[in-house]
C-alpha positions in Angstrom: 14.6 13.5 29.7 14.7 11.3 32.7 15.0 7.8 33.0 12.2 7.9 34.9 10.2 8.6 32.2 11.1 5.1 30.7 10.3 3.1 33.9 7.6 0.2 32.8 9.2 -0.3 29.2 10.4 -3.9 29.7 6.5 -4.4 30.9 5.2 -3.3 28.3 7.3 -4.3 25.5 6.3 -7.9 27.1 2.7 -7.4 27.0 2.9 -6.2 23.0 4.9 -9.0 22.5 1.9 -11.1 23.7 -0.9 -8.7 21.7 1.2 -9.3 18.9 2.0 -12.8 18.7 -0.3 -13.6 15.8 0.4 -10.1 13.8 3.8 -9.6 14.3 5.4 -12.6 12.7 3.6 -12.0 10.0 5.1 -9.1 8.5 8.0 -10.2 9.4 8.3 -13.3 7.5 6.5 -11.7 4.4 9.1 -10.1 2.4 11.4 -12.8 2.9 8.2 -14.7 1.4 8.0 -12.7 -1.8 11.9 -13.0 -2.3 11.7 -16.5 -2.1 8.7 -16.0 -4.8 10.7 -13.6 -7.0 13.5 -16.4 -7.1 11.2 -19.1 -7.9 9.2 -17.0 -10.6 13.1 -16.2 -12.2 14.7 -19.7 -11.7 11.0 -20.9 -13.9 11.7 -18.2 -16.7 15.5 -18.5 -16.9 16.1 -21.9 -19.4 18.2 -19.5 -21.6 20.3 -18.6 -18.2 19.4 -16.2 -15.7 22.6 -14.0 -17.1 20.7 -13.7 -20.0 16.7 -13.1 -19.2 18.2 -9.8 -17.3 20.1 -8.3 -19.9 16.6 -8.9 -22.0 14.8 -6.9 -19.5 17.8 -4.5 -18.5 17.7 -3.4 -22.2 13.8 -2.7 -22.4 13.1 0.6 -22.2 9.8 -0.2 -20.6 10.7 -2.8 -17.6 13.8 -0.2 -16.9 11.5 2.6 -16.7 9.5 1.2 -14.3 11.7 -1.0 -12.3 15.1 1.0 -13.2 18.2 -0.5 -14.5 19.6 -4.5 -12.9 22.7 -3.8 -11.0 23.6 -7.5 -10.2 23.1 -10.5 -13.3 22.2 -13.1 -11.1 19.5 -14.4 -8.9 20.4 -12.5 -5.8 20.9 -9.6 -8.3 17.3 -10.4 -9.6 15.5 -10.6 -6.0 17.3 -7.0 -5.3 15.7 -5.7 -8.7 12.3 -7.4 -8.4 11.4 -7.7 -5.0 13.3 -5.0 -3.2 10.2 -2.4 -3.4 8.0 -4.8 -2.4 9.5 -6.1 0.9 10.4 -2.6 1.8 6.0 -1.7 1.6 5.5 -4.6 3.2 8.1 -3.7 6.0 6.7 0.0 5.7 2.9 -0.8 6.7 4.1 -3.6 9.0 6.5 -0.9 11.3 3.1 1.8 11.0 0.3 -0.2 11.9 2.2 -1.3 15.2 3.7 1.7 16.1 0.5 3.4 15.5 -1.4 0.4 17.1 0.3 0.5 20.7 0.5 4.3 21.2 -2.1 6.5 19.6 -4.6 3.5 19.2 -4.5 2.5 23.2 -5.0 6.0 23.5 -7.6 6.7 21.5 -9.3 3.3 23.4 -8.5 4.1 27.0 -5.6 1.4 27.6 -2.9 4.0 28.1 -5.0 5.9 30.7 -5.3 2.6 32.7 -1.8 1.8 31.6 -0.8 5.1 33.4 -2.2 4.3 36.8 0.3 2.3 37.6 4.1 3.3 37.9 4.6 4.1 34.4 6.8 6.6 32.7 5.5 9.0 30.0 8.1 7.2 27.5 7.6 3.7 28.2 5.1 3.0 25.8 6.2 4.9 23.1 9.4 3.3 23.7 8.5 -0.5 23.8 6.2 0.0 20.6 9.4 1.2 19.1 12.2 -1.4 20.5 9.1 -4.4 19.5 9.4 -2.5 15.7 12.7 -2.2 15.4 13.8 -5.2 16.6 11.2 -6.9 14.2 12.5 -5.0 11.5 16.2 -6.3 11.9 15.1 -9.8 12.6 12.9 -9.5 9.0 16.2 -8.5 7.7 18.1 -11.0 8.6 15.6 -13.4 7.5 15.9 -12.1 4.3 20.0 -12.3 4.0 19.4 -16.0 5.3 17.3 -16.9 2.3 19.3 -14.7 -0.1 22.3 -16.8 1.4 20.4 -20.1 0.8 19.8 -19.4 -2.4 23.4 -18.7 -3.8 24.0 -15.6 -3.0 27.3 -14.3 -1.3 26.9 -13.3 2.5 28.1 -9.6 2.3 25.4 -8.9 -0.4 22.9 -10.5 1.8 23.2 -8.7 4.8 23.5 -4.8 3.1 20.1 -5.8 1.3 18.6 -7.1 4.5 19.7 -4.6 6.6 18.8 -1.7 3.7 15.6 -3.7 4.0 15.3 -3.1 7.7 16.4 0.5 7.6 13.1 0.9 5.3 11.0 -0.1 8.1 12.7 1.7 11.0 12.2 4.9 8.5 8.6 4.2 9.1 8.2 3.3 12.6 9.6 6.7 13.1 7.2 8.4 10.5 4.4 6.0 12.4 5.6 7.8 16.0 6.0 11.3 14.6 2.5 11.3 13.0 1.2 10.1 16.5 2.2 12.9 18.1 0.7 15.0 15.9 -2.6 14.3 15.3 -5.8 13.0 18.0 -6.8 10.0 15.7 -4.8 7.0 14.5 -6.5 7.6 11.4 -4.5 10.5 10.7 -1.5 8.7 11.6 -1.6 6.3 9.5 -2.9 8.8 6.4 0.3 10.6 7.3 2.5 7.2 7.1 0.9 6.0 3.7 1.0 8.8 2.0 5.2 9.3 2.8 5.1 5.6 1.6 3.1 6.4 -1.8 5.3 9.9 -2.7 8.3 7.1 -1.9 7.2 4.7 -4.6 6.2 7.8 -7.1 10.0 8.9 -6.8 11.5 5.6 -6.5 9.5 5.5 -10.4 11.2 8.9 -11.5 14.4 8.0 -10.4 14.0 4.8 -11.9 13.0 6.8 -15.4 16.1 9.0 -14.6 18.4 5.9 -15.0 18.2 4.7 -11.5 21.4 7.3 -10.2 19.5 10.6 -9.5 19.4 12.8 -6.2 15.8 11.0 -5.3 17.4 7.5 -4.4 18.8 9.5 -1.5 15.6 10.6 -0.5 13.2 8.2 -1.4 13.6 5.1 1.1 12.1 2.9 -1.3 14.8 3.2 -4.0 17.7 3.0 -1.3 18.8 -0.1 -2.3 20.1 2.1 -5.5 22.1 3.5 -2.7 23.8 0.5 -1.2 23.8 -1.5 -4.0 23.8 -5.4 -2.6 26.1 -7.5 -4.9 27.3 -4.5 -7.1 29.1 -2.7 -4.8 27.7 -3.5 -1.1 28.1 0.1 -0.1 27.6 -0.5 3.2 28.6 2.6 5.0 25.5 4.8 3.6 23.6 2.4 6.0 24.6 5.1 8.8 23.2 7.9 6.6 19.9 6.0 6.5 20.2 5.2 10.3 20.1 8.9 11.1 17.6 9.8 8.9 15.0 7.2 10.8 16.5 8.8 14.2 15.3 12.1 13.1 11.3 12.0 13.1 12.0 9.4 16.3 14.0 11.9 18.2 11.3 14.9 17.4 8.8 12.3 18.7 10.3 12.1 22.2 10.5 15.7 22.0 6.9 16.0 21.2 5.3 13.6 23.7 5.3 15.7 26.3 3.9 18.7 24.8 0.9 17.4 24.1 -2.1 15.4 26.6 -2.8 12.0 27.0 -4.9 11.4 23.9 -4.2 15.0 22.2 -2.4 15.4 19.7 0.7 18.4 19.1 -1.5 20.0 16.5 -5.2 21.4 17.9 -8.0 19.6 16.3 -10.5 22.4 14.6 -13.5 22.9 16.5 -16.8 22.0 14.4 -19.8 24.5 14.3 -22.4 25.0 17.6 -24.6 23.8 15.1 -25.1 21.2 12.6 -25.8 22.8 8.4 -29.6 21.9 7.4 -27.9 19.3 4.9 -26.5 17.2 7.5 -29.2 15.5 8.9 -29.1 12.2 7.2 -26.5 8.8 7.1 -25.4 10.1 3.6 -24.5 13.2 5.1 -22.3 11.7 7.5 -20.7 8.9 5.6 -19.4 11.5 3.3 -18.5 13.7 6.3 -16.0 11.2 7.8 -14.5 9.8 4.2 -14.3 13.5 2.3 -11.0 14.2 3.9 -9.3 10.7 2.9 -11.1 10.9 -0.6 -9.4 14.4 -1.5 -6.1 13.0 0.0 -6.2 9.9 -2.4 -7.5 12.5 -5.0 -4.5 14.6 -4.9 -1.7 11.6 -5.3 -3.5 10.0 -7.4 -3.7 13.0 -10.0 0.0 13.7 -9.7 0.6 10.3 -10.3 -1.2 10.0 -12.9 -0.5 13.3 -14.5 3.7 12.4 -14.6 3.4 9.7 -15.8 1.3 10.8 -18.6 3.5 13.3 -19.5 6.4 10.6 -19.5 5.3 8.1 -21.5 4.6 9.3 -24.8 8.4 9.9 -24.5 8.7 6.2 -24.8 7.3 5.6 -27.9 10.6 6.9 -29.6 12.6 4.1 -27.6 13.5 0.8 -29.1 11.0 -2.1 -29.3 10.2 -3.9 -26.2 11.8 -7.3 -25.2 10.8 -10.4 -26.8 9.8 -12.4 -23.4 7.7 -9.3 -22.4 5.8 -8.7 -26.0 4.5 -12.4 -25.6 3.4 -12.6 -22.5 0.5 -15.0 -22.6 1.4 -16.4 -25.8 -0.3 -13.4 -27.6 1.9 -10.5 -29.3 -0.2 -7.9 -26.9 2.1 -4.6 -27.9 0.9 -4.3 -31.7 -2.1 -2.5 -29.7 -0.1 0.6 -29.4 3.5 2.5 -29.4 5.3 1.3 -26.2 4.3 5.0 -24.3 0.4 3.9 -24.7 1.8 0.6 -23.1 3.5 2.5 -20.5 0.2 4.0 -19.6 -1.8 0.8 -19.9 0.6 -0.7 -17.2 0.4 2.5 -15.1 -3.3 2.6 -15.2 -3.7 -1.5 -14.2 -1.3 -0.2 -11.3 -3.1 2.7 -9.9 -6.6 0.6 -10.2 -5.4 -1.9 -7.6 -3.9 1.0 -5.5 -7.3 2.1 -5.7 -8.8 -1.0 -5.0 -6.9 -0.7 -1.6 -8.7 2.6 -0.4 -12.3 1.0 -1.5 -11.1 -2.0 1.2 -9.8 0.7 3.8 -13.0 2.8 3.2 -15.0 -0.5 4.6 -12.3 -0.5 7.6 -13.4 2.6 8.7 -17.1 2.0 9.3 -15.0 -1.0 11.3 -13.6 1.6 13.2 -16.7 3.4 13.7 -18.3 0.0 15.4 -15.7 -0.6 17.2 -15.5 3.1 19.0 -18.7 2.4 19.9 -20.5 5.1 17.7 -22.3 3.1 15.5 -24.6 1.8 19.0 -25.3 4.8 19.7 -26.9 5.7 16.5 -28.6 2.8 15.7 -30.4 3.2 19.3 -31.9 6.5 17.4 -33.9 7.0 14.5 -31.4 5.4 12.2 -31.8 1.6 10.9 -28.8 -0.7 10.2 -29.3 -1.4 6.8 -29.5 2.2 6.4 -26.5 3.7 8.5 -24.1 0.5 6.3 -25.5 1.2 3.2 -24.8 5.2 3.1 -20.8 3.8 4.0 -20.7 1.5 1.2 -22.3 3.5 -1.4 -20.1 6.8 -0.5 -16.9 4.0 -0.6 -18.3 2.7 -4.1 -18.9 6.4 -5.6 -15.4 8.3 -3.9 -13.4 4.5 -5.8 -15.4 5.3 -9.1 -14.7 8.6 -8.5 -10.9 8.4 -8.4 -10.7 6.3 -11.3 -13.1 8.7 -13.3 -10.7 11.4 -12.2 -7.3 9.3 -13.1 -8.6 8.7 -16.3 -10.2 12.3 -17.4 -6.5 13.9 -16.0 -4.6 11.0 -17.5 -6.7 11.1 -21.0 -5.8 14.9 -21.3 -2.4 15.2 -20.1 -1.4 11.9 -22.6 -3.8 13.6 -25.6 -1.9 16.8 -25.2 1.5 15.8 -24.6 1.2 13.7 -28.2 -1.1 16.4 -29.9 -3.8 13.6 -30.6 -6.6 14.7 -28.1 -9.8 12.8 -29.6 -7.8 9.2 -29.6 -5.6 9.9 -26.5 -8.4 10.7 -24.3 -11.0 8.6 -24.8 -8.7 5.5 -24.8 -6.8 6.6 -21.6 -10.2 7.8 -19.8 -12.3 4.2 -20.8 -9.5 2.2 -19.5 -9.9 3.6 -16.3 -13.6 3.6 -16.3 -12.9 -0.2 -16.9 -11.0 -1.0 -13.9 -14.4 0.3 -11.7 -16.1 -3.2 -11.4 -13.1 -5.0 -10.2 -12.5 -2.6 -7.2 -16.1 -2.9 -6.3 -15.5 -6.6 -6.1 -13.1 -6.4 -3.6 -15.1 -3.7 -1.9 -18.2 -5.9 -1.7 -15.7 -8.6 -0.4 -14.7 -6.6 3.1 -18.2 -5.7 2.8 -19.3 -9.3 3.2 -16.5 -10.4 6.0 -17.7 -6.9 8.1 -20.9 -7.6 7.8 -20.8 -11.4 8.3 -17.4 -12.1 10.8 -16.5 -8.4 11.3 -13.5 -9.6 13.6 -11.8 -11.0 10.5 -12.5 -8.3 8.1 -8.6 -7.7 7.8 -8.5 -11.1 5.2 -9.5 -8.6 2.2 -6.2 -7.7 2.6 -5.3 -11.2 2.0 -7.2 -11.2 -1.2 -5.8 -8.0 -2.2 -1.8 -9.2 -1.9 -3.1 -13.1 -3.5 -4.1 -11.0 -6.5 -1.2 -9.3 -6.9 0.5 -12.3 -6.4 -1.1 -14.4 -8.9 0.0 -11.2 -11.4 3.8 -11.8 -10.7 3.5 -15.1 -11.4 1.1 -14.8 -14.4 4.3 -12.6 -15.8 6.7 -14.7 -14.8 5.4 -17.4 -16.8 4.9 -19.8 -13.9 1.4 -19.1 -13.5 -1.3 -19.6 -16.3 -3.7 -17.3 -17.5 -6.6 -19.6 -16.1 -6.0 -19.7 -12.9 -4.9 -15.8 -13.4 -8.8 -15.3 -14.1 -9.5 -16.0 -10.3 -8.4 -12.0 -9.7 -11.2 -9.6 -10.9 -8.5 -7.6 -12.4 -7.2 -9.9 -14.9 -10.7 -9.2 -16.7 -9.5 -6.0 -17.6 -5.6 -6.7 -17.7 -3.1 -4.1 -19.6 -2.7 -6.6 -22.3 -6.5 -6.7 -23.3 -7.0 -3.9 -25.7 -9.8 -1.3 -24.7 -11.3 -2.3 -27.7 -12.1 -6.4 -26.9 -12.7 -6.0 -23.2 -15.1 -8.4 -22.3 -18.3 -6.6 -21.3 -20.5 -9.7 -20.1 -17.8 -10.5 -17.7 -17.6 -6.7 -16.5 -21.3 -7.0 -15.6 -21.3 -10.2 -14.0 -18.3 -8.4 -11.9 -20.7 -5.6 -10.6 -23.4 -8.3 -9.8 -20.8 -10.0 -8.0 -19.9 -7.3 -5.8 -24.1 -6.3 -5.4 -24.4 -9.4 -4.1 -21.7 -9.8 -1.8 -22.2 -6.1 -0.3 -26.4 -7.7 0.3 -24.9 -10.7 1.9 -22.7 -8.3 4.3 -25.7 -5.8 5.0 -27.9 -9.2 5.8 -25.2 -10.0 8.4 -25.1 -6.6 9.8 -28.7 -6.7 10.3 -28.8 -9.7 12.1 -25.5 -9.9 14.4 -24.8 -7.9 17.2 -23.3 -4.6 17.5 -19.4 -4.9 18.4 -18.9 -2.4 22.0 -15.9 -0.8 23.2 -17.1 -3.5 26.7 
């Protein structure tokens, strides 16, 4: 490895700087964002003293299941309990997307080839996508130690959570690189990133159930804050482990990039057939063609999810009583519904449909992607209408969603009815609350539906959408929000406190409609605007 092969890095890392300007401070200022919302939503709930409220919760069998045991009493302590998983994805997808955007993504677009003409090295732009990561990384974690520091907390604590923080997301940018040398679409890549991140939050969960001290906080990156423990320890020096575990995929990575061709990937892509199967000759045919392999990828994790889980939580229902504060939230005493394992399920399930509501948006981004590669002209120019080509996306997206959930609940249903020996009531509860969640996801499909089809260059604001949602659910529990303005999410219609039983149907209806009519809007607004080129 020459240095050479880094000449052009400084240019480059200035002209992502510049692409980035609008993108980039964005996810770095979002987790210290939620932490200043996790304080807020704490500081609101904690009249009885903030000592208190987290013994309540550390002694729930439920909250500790999920979220593991509190390691620090205070507020800091409380914004490393709460919020630490959720600045760490945020971190995650922020360190993927540009990594993925500046190397594979330019190359999958031509920049790199033009890029190359000139006195460029075969490092440089892997490199600068990496230092521009990196370096937003630590300057999000720093961020975050500022705002833990403003808020009380002491300044050693601060900086091992921000800088755990920050080792989160260099963990990515080098699972981001690695899974660009690899495959010959960014899609891939980033498959390859989210799915390390989901297998991270589905340990961080069992080591959370295993008390919060097992082998899997060492190698799940989302629970390392278990592992430097900021304000209960500040075990700073396993910051070096995590350092070298980032270096590792980074270091294959350089290794990597010059095995492979300029827009190739390490691994060959598989050839397809001289000639096309008598079935594929219609859009159908070839929505499902490019969404079956992310469908049976989502199908997979979302089964083993669903299936531990399952298993786990009928284990619950010989633990104590949940806490007070969490049995009324919403002024209702919503736990008399069940034991607290069918509770455990109920929350797991309202989890997984959002996760699920997440692929419905990123099946929409893909027939984004399609535009924008320029395929889509060249089918329209054929035999093939608009309406028609849209359509075949959208339904596949709305039928692989439904699917999933169908699938969660029929595995879930099962593995909860045998595990408690009560098949006939275990199932058919477990399997209609998933079938329940459907009509929300479709809302927020129909949503990206509408911005693609109407302003396709701003289709990315689902995503808004998506996190205000979730948003308006940590509030709602936090007592700060009320259930009202909670109502704005299509979610809360079919929330883990409603029992299956009093689910309100009209409003389930009026959520398809909703989503009918947004996706018409969008495929209006496809018809009518013009076709997005690679020129």
């Amino acid at each position: 490895m020459k240095l050479s092969g880094f000449t052009g890095t400084r240019a480059l890392l200035i002209l992502f700087l510049r692409r980035d300007r609008f993108w980039l401070p964005l996810w770095i200022l979002l987790p210290a964002i939620l932490g200043m919302f996790v304080a807020a939503t704490f500081s609101a709930m904690a009249d009885k003293g903030m000592n208190s409220v987290l013994h309540e919760f550390d002694k729930d069998p439920l909250v500790s299941a999920i979220l593991g045991p509190v390691m620090s009493f205070d507020l800091a302590g409380a914004i490393v309990w709460r919020g630490a998983s959720q600045m760490a994805l945020v971190l995650a997808i922020g360190s993927l997307l540009t990594v993925i955007r500046h190397t594979r993504t330019d190359e999958e677009t031509g920049r790199s080839e033009l890029i190359r003409a000139y006195e460029v090295g075969p490092y440089a732009s892997m490199t600068a996508a990496l230092i521009l990561t990196v370096v937003g990384n630590l300057v999000s974690g720093v961020i975050i130690a500022l705002s833990v520091i403003a808020l009380g907390g002491e300044a050693v604590g601060s900086f091992v959570f921000g800088a755990t923080i920050s080792a989160i997301g260099g963990f990515f940018a080098g699972i981001g690189t690695l899974g660009v040398q690899l495959w010959e679409n960014s899609g891939s890549a980033k498959g390859i990133g989210l799915a390390v991140a989901a297998l991270g939050i589905i340990m961080m969960i069992l080591n959370n159930v295993g008390g919060g001290d097992t082998v899997l906080k060492w190698i799940s990156p989302m629970a390392w804050q278990r592992v430097t423990r900021p304000f209960a320890g500040n075990y700073g020096w396993s910051l070096i482990y995590f350092t070298a575990l980032a270096a590792v995929p980074i270091v294959i990575s350089y290794v990597l990039s010059i095995r492979r061709d300029l827009g190739a990937g390490v691994l060959p892509s598989r050839p397809g057939p001289s000639q096309a199967a008598p079935n594929f000759s219609s859009t159908p045919a070839l929505a499902w063609k490019l969404h079956n392999r992310s469908f049976f990828v989502w199908m997979i994790c979302i089964l083993l999810y669903i299936i531990v889980f399952s298993a786990f939580s009928p284990g619950l229902a010989q633990s104590d009583g949940m806490s007070g504060w969490l049995t009324s939230l919403g002024g209702t005493h919503w736990t008399i519904q069940g034991d607290l394992g069918y509770v455990f399920i109920s929350i797991t399930t309202y989890l997984a449909s959002l996760a699920v509501a997440g692929y419905a948006m990123s099946s929409v981004l893909l027939i984004k992607s399609e535009e924008s590669e320029g395929r889509v002209e060249l089918l329209v120019d054929k035999q093939v209408s608009r309406t028609g080509w849209m359509s075949s996306h959208l339904a596949v997206a709305a039928l692989c969603s439904a699917g999933l959930l169908l699938a969660t609940g029929i595995a879930g249903g099962l593995t909860y009815g045998f595990v408690t020996s009560d098949l006939s009531n275990g199932f058919w509860s477990i399997f209609l609350m998933n079938v329940s969640k459907i009509p929300p996801v479709w809302v927020l499909l129909g949503l990206t539906a509408l911005l693609y089809g109407l302003w396709p260059r701003i289709t990315s604001l689902s995503w808004v959408a998506w996190l205000a949602f979730i948003l308006l659910e940590l509030g709602w529990e936090a007592q700060v929000v009320d259930w009202s303005l909670l109502q704005i999410s299509p979610f809360s219609y079919v929330h883990y406190t409603i029992d299956i039983t009093n689910l309100p149907l009209f409003s389930l209806v009026c959520l398809v409609c909703i989503s009918v009519l947004m996706t018409g809007i969008g495929l209006l607004g496809f018809r009518n605007r013009d076709i997005l080129t690679k020129a």
